[in-house]
Structures are given as structure tokens and as C-alpha cells.
N, C-alpha and C positions, 0 to 999 in steps of 0.2 A: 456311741457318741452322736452320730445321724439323729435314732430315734430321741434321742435326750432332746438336741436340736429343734426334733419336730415339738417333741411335746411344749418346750417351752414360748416356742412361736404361736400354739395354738392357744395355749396360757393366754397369751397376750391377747390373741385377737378375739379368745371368749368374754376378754376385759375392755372391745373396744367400745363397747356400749358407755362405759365410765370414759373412754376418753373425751377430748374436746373432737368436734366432725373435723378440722381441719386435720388432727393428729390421724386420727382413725383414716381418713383418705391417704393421708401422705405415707403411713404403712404398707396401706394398699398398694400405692404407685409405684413406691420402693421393692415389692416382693414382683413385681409385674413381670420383672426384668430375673429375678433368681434361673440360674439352671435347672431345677428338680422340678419338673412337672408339678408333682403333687402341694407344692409350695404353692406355684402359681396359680393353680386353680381355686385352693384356699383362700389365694389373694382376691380372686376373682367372684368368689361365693361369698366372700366379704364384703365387696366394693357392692354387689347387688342387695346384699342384706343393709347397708348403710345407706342406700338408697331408696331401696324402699322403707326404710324407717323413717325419714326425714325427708322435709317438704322440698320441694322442687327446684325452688330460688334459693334453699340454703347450701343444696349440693352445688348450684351454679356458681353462687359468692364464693363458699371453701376453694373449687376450685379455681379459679382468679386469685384469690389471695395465695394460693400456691403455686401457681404461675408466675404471680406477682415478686413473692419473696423466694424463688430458685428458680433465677431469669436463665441462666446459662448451664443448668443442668439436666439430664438427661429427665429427671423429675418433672422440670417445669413441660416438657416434650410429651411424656406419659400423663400428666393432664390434661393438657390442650389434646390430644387423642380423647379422653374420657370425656371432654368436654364438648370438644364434637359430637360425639354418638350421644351425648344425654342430650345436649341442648336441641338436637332433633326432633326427640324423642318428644320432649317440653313442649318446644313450641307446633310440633305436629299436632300434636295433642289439646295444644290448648291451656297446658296446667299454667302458663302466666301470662298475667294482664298486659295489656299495651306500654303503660307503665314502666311493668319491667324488661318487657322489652327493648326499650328504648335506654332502660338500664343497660343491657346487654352489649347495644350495637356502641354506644360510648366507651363502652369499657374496652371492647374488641378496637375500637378506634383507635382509644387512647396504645394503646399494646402495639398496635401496627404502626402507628408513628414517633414509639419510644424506639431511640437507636440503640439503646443497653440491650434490647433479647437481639437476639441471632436474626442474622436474615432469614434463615431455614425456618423460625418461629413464627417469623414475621408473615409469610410468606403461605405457612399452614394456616396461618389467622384469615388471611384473604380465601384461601379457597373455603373455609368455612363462610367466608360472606358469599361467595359466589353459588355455592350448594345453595344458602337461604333465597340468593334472588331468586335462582329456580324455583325453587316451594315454594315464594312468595310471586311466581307470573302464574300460580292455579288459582282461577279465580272461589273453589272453595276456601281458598286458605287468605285470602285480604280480608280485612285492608291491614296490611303493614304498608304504609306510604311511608313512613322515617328510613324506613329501608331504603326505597329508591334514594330520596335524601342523600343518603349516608355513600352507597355505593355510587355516585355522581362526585360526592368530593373524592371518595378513594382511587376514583380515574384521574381525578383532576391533579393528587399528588405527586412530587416531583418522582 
């Protein structure tokens, strides 16, 4: 029964290539959390192979719009995790323009000042701004000036 189980989850995820990215992620986030080791690491050899398959700002959009649409579940919490450690990753790197950037810090804004996610959501969003001010006071890594911006209204919120 077990291995029935595995084999047909593996079905699935050797079929995540046909699915849409947002489906293909939200699988991922969904098995994040399974009991069985060998599940999770599956989930996780996945979510790397979906990543590097696709560009940079799409893994970043999917995840927000899964954040987005499972505000209050454990889902939307296992993104914003995944979304941390990529978007480091991204703008450590370099893989997106100022642009999107500033895509980024709005979106993270608009989330921290919607009262529908959790405070604990809310709350993980700010220290993902706080980690950025950091990386953004190395003067290798400016000019993110929208940054300071952005972190001067989020003091200035009630």
C-alpha cells in the first residue's frame, strides 16, 4: 500500500513539468510538511529541479500568488520560507533588475499591511525586510535605495 503510494506521488511529480509552476510549487509545499523522510526530500529535489528550470521572477511571482491565495494556511507559511531563502539567493546574485525589485518590496509591503494573513506571517515578512536592509548596508551590493524607502515607512507603521 506504502509503496503503491510512493509510486504514484512520484507519477505525479515526474509529470510536474506539464503542470502550471504555481501547481508544481504548491505540491512541493504540500509534501514539505509529510512525515516520511523519503517523501520530503522528493518534495525537495523537486522544488530545486522547478527552480532551476524557470526563471527567477517566475519562481518569485508563483510564490506570492501562493501566499496570496492560502493566506491562513500552513501552505501560505511554507512559501514565505521558500521565498526567503530564494529571494536571497536572487537578489544576492543579481538574477533581477531594480525593476523587479521594487516589484518585490511592494508586494512584501502590500502583505505586511493586509490584516487578513496572520500576524506570525506578517511578522516573518518584516524580518525578510530586515535580513535585505542588512545585505543592502554592503556597499558591494547597492544601490537598493527603494529599500531604505520602504523600511522608513514600515517603522513609521502603526
Amino acid at each position: 500500500m506504502i509503496e503503491q503510494k510512493r509510486s504514484q506521488k512520484l507519477k505525479y511529480y515526474q509529470n510536474f513539468i506539464k503542470m502550471n509552476l504555481d501547481e508544481a510549487i504548491l505540491n512541493c509545499l504540500a509534501e514539505f510538511t509529510n512525515p516520511e523522510n523519503e517523501v520530503r526530500q522528493e518534495a525537495e529535489t523537486n522544488f530545486k529541479n522547478i527552480v532551476d528550470s524557470n526563471k527567477s521572477d517566475e519562481i518569485l511571482n508563483s510564490l506570492f500568488r501562493i501566499i496570496d491565495t492560502n493566506r491562513q494556511s500552513i501552505i501560505s507559511f511554507s512559501a514565505l520560507i521558500q521565498l526567503r531563502e530564494y529571494s536571497f539567493l536572487v537578489i544576492a546574485s543579481k538574477l533581477v533588475d531594480d525593476e523587479y525589485l521594487i516589484f518585490f518590496r511592494k508586494t512584501i509591503q502590500q502583505f505586511i499591511t493586509d490584516s487578513i494573513f496572520s500576524e506570525h506571517i506578517r511578522k516573518y515578512m518584516i524580518d525578510i525586510l530586515a535580513v535585505l536592509f542588512v545585505f543592502s548596508l554592503n556597499p558591494q551590493n547597492l544601490p537598493y535605495p527603494e529599500l531604505f524607502d520602504f523600511l522608513d515607512e514600515i517603522i513609521q507603521m502603526p
